[in-house]
ZADO-255654 format. One record per residue: z, y, x of N, C-alpha, C in turn; residue number from 1. Coordinates in steps of 0.001 Angstrom, whole numbers, always signed. Each point is the difference from the previous one (the first is absolute). Example, Ala and Ser with C-alpha at 12.3 -4.5 7.8 and 13.67 -1.06 7.14 Angstrom:
REM ZADO-255654
NODE        nz        ny        nx       caz       cay       cax        cz        cy        cx   num
NODE     +7800     -5690    +13190        +0     +1190      -890        +0     +1200      +900     1
NODE      -720     +1050      -350       +60     +1190      +820      +730     +1090      -770     2
END
This chain:
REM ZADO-255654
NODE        nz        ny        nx       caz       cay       cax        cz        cy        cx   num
NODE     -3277    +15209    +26683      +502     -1144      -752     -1199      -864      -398     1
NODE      +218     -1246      +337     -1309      -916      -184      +206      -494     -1925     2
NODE     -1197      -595      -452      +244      -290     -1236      +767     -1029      -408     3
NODE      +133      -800      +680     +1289     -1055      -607     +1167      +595      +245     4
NODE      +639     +1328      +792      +820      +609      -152      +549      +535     -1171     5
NODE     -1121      +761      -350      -275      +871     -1160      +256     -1217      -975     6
NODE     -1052      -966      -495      +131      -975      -616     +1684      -586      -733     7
NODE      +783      +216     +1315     +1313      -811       +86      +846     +1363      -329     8
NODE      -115     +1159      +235      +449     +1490      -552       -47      -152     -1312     9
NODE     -1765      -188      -893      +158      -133     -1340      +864     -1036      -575    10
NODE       -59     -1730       -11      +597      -605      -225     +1905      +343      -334    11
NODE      +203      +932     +1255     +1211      +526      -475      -192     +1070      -537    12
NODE      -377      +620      -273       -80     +1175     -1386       -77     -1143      -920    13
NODE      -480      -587      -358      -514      -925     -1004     +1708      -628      -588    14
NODE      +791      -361      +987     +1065      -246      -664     +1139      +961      -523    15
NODE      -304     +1590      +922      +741      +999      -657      -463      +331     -1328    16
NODE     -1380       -23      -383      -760       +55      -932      +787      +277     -1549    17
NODE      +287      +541     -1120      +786      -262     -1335      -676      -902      -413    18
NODE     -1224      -840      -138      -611      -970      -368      +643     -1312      +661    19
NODE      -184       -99      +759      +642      -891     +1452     +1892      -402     -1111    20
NODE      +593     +1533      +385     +1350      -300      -419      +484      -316     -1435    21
NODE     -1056      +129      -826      +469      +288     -1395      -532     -2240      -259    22
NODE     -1195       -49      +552      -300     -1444      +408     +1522     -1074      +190    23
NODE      +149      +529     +1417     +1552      -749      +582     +1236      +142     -1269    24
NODE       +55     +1054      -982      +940       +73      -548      -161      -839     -1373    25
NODE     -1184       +55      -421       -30      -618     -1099      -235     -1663      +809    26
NODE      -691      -737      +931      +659     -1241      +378     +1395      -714      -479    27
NODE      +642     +1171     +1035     +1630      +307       -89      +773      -773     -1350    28
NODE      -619     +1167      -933      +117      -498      -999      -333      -972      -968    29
NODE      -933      -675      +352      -300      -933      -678      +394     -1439      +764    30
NODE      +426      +148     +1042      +573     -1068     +1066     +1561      -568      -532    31
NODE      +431     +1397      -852     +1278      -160      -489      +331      -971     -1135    32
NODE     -1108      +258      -366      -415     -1105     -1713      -419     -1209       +44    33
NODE      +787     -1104      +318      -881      -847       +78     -1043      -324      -650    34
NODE       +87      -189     -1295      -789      -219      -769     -1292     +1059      +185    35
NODE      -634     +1209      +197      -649      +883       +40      -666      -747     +1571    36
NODE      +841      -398     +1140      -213       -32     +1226     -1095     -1230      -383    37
NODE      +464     -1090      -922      -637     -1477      -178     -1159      +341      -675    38
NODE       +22     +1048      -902     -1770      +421      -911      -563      +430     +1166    39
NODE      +153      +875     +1098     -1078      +872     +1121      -254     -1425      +862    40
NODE     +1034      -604      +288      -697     -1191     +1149      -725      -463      -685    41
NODE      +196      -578     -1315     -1182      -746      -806     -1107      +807       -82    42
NODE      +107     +1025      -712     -1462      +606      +669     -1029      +374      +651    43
NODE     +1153      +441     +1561      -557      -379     +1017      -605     -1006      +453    44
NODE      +397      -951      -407      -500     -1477      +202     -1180      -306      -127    45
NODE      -294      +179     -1763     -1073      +430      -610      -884      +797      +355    46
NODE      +272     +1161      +487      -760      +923      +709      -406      -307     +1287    47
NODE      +811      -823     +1002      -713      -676     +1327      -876     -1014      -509    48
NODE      -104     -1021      -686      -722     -1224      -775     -1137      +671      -286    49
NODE      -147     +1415      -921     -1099      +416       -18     -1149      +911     +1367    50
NODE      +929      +415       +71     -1095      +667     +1541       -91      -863     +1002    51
NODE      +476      -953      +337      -400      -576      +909     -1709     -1327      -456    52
NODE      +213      +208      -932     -1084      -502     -1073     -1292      +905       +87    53
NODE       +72     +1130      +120      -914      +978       +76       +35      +284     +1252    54
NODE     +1213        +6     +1059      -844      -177     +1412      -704     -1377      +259    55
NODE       +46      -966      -524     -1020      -902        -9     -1282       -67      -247    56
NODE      -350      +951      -863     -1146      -139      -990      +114      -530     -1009    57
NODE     +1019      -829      -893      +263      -468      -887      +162     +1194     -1152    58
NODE       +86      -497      -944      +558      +563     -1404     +1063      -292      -951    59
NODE     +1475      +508      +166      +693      -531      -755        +3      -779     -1774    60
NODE      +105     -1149      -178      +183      +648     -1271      +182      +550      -905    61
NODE      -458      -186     -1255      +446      +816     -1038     +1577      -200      -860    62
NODE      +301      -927       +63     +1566      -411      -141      +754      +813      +833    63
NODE      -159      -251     +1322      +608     +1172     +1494       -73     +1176      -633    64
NODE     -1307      +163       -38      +291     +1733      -639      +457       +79      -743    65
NODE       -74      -828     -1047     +1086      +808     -1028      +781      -581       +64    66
NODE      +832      -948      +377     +1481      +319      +986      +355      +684      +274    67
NODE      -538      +269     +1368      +277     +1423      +818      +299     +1534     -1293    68
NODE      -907      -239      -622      -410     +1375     -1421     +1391      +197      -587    69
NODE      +449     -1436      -358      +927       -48     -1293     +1246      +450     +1096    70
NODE      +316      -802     +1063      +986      +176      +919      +560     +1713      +340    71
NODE     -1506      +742      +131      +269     +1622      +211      -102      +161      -907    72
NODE      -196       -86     -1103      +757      +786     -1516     +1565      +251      +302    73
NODE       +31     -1753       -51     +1862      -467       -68      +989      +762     +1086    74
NODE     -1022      +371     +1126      +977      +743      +914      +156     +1443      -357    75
NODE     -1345      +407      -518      +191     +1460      -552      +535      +365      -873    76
NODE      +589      -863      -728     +1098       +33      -888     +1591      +110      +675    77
NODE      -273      -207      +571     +1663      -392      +956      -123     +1552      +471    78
NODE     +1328      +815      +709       +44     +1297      -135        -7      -145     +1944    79
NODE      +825      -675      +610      -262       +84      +920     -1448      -606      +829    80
NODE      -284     -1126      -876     -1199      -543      +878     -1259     +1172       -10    81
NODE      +350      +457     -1549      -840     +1145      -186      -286      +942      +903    82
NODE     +1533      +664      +496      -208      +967     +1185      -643      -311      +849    83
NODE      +648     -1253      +775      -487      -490     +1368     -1940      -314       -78    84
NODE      -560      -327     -1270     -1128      -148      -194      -636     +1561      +649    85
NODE      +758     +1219     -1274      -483      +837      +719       -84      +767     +1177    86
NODE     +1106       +12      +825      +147      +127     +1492     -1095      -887      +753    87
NODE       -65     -1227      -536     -1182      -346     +1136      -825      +136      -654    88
NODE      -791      +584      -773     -1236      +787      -369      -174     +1670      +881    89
NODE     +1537      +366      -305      -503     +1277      +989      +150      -156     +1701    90
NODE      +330      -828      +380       +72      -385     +1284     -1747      -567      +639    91
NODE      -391      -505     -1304     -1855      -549       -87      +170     +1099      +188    92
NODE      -331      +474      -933     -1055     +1656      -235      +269      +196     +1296    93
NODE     +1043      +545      +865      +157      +858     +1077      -916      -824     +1068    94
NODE      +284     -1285       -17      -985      -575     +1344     -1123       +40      -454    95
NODE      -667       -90     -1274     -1345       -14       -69      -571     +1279       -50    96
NODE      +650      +952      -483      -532     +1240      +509      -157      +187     +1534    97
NODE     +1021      -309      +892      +139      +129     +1556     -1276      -645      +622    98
NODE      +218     -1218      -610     -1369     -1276      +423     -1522      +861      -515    99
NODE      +130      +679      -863     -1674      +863      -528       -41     +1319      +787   100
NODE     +1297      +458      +240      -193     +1100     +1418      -368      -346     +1338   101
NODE      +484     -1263      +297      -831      -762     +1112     -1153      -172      +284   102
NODE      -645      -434     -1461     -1529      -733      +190      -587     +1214      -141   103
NODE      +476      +309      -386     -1080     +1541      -583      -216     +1101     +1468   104
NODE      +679       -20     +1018       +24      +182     +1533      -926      -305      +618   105
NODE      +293     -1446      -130     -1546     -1406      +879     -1516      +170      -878   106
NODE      +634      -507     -1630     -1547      -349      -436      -992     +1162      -241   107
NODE      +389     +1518      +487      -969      +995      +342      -863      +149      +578   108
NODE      +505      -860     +1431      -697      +250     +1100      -600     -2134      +386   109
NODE      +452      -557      -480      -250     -1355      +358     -1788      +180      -493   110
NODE      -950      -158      -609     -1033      -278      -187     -1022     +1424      +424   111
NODE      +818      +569      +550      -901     +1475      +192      -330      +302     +1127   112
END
């Protein structure tokens, strides 16, 4: 099996994943609300406005940030946005752990 095989193997584990599904469910749920659905796009929003700022080299402001700041309070208050916040935190964790099992493979042997 070549590695983009494998590659395309993980990707689907990745959606059997309980991180993966517990992710899709709390969406789900917050797709149902409008109102809950209209705070995450706005944030999102906010949250694309800012990183794409920092893939620039730029620096958001300080208003932005604390926008953005006050905005994730207000969602973490909300019970579902809350969840869905935390589902995609453990869905991070899982790829960034995966992504540090990767490098940690290569950057052993890359300078040696």
């Amino acid at each position: 099996m070549n590695i983009y095989d494998r590659a395309h193997e993980m990707a689907r584990e990745l959606t059997r994943s309980q991180e993966y599904m517990n992710l899709v469910q709390a969406r789900e749920e917050v797709r149902k609300d409008a109102a809950a659905s209209r705070m995450m796009d706005d944030f999102h929003s906010k949250q694309q406005v800012i990183y794409q700022l920092y893939q620039r080299g730029e620096a958001p402001t300080a208003e932005q940030l604390a926008e953005a700041r006050t905005l994730m309070e207000i969602l973490q208050q909300n019970s579902l946005l809350s969840s869905y916040l935390q589902a995609d935190a453990r869905l991070g964790q899982l790829l960034t752990d995966i992504q540090k099992i990767l490098m940690s493979a290569i950057s052993d042997s890359r300078w040696q």
